[in-house]
RORO-183055 format. One record per atom (N, C-alpha, C): residue in one letter; x, y, z. Coordinates in pm, whole numbers, plus 50000, padded with zeros to 5 digits. Layout:
RORO-183055
aXYZ ...
***
This chain:
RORO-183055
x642368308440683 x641008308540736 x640078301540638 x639228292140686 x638358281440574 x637168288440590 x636138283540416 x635098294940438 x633708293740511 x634218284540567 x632778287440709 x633198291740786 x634538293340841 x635278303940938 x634528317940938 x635038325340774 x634828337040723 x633328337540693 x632458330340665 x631048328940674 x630538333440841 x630828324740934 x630738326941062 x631178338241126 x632238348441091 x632728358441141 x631828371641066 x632018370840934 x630868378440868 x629418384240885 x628858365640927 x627738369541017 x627528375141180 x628628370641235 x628878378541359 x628788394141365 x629148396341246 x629808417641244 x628498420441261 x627628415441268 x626128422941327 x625738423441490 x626228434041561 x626368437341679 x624948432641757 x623638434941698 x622878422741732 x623108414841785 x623158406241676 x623888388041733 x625498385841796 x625978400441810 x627468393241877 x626678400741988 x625948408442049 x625358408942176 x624578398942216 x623898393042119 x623338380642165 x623878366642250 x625018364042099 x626218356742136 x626488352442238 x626998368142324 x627458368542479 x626618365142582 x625468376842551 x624188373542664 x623508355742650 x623988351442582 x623238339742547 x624048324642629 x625878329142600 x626778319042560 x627108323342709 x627428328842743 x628408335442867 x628078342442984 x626858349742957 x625648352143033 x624268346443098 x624058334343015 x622728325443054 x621438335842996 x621908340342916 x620758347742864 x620138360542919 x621168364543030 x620718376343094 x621158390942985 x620678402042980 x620898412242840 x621988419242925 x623388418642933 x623968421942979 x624918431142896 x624748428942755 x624908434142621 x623948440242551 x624848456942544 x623628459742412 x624238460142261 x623178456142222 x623988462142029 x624738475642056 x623588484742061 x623648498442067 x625308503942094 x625458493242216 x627018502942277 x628258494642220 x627768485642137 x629158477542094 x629728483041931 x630948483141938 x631398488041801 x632958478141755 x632948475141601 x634138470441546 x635188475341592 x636588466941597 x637458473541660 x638088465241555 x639748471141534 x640538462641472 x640968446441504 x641018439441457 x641108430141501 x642858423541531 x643888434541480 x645198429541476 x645968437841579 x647118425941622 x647758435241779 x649068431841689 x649758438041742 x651348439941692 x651918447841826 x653318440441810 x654348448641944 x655488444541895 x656378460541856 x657538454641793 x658788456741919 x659788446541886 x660408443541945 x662128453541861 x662518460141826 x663888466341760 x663338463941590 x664058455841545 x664208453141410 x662568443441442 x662628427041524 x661428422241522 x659958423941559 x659168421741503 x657778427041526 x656748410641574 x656238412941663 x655258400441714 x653788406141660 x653218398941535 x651908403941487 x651018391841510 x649238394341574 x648568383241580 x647398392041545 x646228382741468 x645288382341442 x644018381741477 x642898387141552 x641748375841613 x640698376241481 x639688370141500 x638618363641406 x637798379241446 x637508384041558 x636248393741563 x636928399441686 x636918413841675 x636548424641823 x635318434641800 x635158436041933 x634018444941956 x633908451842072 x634338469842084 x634288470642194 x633198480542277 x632688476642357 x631478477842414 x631818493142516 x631128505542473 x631378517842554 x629908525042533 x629908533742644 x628718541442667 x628628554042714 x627968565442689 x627618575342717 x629528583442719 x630008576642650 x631708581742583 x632698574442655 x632008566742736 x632918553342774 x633358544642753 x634268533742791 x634478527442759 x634738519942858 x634008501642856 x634028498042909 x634808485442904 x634528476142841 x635708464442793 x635678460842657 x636508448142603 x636688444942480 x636568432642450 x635718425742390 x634878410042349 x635508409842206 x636098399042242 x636888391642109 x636608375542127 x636138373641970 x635718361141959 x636658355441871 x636958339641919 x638018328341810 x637358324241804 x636948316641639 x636528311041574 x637188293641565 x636638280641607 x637628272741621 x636908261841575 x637528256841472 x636898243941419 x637648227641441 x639078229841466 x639588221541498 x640218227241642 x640948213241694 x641078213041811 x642608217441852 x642668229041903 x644038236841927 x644428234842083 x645948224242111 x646178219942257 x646978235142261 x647468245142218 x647888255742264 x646708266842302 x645668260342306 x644938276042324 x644498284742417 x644798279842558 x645208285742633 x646288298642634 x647658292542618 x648758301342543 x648198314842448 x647948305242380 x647878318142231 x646348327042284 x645288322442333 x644658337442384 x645528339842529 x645638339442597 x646768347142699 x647328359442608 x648488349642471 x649188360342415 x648068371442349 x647298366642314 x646438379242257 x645848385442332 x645538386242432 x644948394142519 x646398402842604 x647178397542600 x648568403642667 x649198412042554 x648678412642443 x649418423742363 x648028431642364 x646728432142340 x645828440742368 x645828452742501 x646338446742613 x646648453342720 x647798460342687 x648428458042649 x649938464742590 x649718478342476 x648188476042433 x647918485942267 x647378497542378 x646588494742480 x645938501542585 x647228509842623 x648098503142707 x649338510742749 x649748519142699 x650218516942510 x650758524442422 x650348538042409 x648538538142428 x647538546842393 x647658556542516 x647658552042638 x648248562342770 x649308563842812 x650088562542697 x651318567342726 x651778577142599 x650978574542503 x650318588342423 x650058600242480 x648798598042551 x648128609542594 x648948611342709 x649148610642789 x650218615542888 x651628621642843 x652178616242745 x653268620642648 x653028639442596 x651838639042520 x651108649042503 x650578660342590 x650258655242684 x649448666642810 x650908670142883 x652258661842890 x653268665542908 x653758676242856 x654038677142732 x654648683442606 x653668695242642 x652738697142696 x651718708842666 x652098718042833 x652068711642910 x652628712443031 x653518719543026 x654478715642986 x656158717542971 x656218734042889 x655328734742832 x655028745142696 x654078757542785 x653478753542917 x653028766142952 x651518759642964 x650988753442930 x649848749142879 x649068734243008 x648198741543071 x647618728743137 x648408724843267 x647918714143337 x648608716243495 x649348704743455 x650498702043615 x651298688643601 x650498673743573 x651448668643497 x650818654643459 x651348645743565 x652418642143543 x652898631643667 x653448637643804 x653178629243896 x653188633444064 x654858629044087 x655368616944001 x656428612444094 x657468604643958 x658728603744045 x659838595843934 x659138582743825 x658098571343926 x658198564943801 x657098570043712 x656098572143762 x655098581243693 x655588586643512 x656148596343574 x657408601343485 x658138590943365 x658608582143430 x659718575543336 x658878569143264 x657748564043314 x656688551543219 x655658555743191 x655498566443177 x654328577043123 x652978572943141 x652968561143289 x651738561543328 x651228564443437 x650378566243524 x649918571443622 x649498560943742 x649398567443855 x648778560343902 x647288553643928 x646828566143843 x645528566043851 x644898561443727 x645598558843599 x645438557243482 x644928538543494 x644098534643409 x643398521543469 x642758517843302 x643428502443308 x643008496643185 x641628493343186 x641188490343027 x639418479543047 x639658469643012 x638748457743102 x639248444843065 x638718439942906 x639568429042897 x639328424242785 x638778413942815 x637698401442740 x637388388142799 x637578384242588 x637568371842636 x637708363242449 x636848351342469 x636108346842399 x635148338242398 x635648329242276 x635428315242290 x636358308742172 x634798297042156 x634538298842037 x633208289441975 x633888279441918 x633548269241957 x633958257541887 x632908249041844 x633178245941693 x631918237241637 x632478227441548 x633528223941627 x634118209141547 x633378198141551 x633468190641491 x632368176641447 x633128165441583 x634678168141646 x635288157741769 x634778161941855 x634318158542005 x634458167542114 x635748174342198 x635928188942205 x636698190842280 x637828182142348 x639008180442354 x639718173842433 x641018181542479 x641158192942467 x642068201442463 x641968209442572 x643148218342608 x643338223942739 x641938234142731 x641448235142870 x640088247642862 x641298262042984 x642328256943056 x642858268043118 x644528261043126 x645118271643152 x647058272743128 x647158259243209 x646488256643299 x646898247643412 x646968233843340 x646028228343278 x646098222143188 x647058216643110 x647878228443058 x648898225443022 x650268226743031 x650248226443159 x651548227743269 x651708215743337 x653168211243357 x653418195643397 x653928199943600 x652908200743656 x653458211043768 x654308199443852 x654528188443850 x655338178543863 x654598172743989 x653568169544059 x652768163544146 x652778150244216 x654168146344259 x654408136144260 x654688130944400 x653658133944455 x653648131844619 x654158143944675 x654938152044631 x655438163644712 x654608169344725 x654518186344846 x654198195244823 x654538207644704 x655718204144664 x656308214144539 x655348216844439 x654578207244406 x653968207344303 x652458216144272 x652098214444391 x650438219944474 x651268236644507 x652428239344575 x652668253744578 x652658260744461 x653268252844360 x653528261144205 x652178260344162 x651418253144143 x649948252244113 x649318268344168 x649268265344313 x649498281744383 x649808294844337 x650878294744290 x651538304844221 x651118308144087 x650998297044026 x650388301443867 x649278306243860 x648738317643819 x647228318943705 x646958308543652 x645858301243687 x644698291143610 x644398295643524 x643918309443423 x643728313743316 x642708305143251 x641888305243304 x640838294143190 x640018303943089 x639748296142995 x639378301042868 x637228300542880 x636678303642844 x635268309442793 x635298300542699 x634708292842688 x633968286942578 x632398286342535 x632278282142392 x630908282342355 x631278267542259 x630678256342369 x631138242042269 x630048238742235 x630048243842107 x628768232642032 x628338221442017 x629208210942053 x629258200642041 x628108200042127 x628378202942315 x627838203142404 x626368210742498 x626718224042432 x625728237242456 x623938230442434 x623378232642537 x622298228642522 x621258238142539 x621288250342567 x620348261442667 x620548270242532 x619868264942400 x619858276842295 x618468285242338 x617618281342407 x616678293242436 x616998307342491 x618278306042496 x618708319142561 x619028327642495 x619118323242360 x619488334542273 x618028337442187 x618198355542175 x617048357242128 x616648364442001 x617458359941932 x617808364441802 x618138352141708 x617998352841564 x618308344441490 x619348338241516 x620048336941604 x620948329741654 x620238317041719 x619648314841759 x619008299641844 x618428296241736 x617898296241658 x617718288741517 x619228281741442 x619978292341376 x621578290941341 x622078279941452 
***
């Protein structure tokens, strides 16, 4: 990580300006974010596999809950040069985040089981798979979204969604337009500096910066 990376992420940890950020970058400036309800979250996902472990990193999380809720999770990449995988690699990070979620209700269901089982509290699961995958039917993730700032000195030329970087083979057939069909477009959130012109929207020392 280079140190305007870690300069830039540093100044972000002020829930302020990463509410700003959003409402500004992703919102059009509508307050759709408050400081108030956003809080640090770890920023590292891990999912081990037996002996191997898959560990990734993000630059910033923050997850936004209220009145003991919780509502989703804003993670920002920090990007100074130009990454043709980045589609991929947030997919993968957001696909092991959903996975830390899983882990966590299949905790608590694990638990209200064990308590169950012990005399304690009513039935947890209704049915076989319920049961085997210790999740419910009623049990329901929060989304995650990732916002990727880029303030490289090139412009952008790199994939903005998966589609991008898929060769769906388009070559007069229909084959090509069905699989198109079939895939998630997955496009990515950006904040391109290069390009961004509507800094009045932010209303915090951020449209100065």
């Amino acid at each position: 990580m280079g140190k305007e990376d870690i300069k830039l992420k540093a100044y972000l940890e002020d829930a302020r300006r990463y509410a700003d950020l959003w409402n500004g970058s992703v919102f059009n400036g509508e307050q759709m974010l408050k400081s108030e309800e956003l809080q640090i979250v770890s920023p590292v996902l891990a999912k081990a596999y037996g002996e191997n472990v898959l560990e990734k990193t993000r630059d910033l999380v923050m997850m936004q809950s209220g009145t003991g809720q919780y509502f989703a999770v804003y993670a920002v990449e920090n990007q100074e040069n130009i990454d043709y995988t980045m589609p991929a690699r947030i997919m993968l990070q957001e696909a092991l985040e959903y996975n830390r979620q899983i882990r966590k209700i299949m905790r608590e269901n694990r638990m209200k089981d064990e308590e169950y089982r012990t005399g304690q509290g009513s039935s947890v699961f209704q049915n076989a798979g319920e049961r085997m995958y210790m999740v419910r039917k009623t049990d329901k993730l929060y989304p995650i979204v990732t916002l990727i700032i880029y303030w490289g000195e090139e412009e952008w030329d790199g994939p903005k969604s998966l589609w991008e970087m898929i060769a769906f083979g388009e070559d007069g057939t229909s084959l090509g337009k069905e699989l198109r069909r079939l895939v998630p477009e997955y496009s990515l959130h950006f904040l391109d500096l290069t390009r961004f012109e509507h800094f009045e929207y932010f209303k915090t020392e951020l449209r100065p910066f």
